[in-house]
C-alpha positions as a Markdown table, in Angstrom:
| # | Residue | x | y | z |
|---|---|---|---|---|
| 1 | Unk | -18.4 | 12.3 | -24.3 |
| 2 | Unk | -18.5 | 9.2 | -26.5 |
| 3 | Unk | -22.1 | 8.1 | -25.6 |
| 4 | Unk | -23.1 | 11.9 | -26.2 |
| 5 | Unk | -21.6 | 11.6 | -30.0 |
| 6 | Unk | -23.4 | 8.1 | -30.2 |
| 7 | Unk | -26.4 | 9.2 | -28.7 |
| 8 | Unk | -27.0 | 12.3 | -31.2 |
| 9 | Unk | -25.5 | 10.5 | -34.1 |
| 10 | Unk | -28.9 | 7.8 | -33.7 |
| 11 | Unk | -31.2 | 10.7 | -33.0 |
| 12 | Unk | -30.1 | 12.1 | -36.4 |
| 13 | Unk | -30.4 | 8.5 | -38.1 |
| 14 | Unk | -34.0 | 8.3 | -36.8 |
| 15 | Unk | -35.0 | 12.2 | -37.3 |
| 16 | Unk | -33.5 | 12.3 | -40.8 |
| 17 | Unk | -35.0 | 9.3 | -42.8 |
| 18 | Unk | -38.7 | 10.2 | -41.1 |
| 19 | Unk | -38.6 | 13.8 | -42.3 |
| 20 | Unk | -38.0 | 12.4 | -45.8 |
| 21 | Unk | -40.5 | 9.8 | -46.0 |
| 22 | Unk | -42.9 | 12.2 | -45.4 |
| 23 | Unk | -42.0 | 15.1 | -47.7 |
| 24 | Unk | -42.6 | 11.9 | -50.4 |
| 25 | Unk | -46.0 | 11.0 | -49.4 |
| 26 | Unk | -48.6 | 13.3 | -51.5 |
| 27 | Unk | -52.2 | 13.3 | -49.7 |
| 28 | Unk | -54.5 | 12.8 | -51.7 |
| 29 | Unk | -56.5 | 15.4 | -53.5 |
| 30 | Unk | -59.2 | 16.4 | -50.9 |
| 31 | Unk | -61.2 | 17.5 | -54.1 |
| 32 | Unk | -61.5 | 13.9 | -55.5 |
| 33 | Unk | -62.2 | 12.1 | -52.5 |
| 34 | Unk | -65.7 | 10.3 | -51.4 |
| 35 | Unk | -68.3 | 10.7 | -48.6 |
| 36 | Unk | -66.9 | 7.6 | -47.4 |
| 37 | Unk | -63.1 | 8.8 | -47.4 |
| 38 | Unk | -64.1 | 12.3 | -46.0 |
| 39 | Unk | -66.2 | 10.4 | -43.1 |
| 40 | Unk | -63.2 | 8.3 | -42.3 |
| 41 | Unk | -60.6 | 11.3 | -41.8 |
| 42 | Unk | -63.3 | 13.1 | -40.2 |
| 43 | Unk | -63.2 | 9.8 | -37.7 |
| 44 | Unk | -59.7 | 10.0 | -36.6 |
| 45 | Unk | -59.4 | 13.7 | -36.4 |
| 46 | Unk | -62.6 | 13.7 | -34.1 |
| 47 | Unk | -60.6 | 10.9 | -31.6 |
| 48 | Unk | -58.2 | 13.2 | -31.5 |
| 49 | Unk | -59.2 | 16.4 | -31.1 |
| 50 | Unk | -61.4 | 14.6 | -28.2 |
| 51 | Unk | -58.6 | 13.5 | -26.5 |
| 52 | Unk | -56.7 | 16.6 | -26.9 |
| 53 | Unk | -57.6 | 18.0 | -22.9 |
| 54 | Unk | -56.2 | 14.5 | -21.5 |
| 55 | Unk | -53.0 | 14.5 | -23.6 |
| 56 | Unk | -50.1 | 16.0 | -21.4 |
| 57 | Unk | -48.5 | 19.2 | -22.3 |
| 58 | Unk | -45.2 | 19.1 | -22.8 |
| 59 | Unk | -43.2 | 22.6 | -21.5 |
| 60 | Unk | -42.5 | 25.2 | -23.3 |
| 61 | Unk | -39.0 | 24.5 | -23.0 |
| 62 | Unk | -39.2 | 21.5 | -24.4 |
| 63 | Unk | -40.9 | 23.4 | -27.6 |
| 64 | Unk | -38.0 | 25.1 | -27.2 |
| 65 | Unk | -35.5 | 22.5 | -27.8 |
| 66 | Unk | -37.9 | 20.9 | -30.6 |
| 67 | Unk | -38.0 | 23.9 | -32.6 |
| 68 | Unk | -34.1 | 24.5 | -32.2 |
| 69 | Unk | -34.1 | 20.7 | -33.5 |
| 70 | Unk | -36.6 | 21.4 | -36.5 |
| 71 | Unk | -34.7 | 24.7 | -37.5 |
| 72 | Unk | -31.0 | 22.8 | -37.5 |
| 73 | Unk | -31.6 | 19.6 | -39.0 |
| 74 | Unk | -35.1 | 20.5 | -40.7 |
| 75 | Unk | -37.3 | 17.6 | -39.0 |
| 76 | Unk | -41.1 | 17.8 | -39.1 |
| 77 | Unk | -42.1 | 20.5 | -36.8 |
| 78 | Unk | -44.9 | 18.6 | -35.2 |
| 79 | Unk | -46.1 | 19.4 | -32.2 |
| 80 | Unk | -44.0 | 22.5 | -31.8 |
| 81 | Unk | -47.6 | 24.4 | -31.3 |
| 82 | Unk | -50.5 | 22.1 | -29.9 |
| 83 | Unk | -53.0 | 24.8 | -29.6 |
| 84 | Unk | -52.5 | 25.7 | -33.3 |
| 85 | Unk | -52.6 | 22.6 | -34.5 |
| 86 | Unk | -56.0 | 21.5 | -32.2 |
| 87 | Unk | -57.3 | 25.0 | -33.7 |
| 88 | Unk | -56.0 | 23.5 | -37.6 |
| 89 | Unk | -58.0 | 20.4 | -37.0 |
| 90 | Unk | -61.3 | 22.1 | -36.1 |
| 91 | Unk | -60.9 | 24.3 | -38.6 |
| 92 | Unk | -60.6 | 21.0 | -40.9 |
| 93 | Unk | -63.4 | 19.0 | -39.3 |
| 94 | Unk | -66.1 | 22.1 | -39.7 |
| 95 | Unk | -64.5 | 22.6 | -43.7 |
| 96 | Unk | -64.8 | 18.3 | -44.0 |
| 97 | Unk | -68.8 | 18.8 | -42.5 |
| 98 | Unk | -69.9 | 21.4 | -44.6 |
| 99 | Unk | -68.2 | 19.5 | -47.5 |
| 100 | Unk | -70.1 | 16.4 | -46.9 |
| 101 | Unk | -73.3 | 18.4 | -46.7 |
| 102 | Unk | -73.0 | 20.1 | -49.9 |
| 103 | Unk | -72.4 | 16.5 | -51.6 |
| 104 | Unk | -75.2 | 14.8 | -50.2 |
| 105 | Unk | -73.7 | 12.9 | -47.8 |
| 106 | Unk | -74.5 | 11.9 | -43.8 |
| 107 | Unk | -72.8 | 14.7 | -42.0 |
| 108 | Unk | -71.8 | 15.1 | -38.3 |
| 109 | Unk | -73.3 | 17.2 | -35.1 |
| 110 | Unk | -69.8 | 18.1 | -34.5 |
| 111 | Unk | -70.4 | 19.8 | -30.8 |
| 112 | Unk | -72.3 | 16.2 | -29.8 |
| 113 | Unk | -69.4 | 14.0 | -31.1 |
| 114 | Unk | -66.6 | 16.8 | -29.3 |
| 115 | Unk | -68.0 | 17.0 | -26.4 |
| 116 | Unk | -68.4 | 12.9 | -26.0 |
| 117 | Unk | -67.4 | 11.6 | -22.6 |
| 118 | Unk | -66.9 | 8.4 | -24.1 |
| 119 | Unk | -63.4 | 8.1 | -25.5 |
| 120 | Unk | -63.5 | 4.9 | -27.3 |
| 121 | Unk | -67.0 | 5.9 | -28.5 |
| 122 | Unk | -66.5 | 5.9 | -32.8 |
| 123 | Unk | -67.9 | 8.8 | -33.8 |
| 124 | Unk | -70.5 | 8.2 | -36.7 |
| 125 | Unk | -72.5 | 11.3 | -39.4 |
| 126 | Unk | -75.9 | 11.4 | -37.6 |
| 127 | Unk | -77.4 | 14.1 | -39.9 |
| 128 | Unk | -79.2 | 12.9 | -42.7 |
| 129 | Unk | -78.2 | 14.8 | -46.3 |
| 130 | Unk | -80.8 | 17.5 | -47.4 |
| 131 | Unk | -83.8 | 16.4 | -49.4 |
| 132 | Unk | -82.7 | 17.4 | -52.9 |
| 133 | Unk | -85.6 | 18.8 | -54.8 |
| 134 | Unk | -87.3 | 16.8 | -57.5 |
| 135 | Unk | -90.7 | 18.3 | -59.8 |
| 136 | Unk | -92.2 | 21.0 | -60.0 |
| 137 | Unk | -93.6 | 22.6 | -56.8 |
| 138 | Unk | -97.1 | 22.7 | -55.5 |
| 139 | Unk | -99.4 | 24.7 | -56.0 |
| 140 | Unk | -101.8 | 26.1 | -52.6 |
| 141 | Unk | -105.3 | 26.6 | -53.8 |
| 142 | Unk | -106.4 | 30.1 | -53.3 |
| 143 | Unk | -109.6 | 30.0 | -51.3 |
């Protein structure tokens, strides 16, 4: 009985101070960011939205017990719901794309860099910006 109290009094220690932390960290404003920032998140949520099929699972009853957790002591309810969340971050990498496109900047062929075989392969913005429009246009001689 004693190791149980021990055991759940250093699961709260840990749980308690992370859930904390991380209601006290503000992301940045996504409407002040740069092509370079954007491209960077865009990086890191392609490696792991690639490597969401290989992850394993965990069971549902394990969800279970996580969501139990998250609703008694209010930790961060991570991975309570992987399908939403891999559904989330697609949703944020074809948002981050257009994004990029509509400032000007290199954007990605996100079905190439998803589909990669290559795990460790760094995904890079292959599509060039649009040609923004300068003058006046030309004229075609009537014949």
């Amino acid at each position: 009985m004693r190791m149980i109290v021990v055991f759940v009094s250093m699961a709260l220690a840990a749980a308690l101070p992370a859930a904390a932390s991380a209601e006290k960290q503000a992301p940045a404003a996504d409407d002040k960011l740069t092509c370079k920032q954007i491209t960077g998140r865009m990086q890191v949520r392609i490696l792991e939205v690639r490597s969401h099929g290989e992850k394993n699972q965990v069971s549902s009853f394990a969800r279970g017990i996580q969501s139990g957790f998250v609703a008694t002591f209010g930790n961060a309810a991570h991975g309570i719901d992987p399908e939403g969340t891999y559904a989330a971050d697609i949703k944020m990498l074809i948002d981050s794309n257009q994004r990029l496109v509509a400032m000007g900047c290199k954007s990605y062929d996100l079905d190439s860099e998803l589909n990669q075989k290559d795990m460790n392969k760094t995904p890079t913005p292959t599509i060039d910006p649009p040609k923004k429009y300068k003058g006046q246009p030309t004229s075609v001689p009537k014949q």
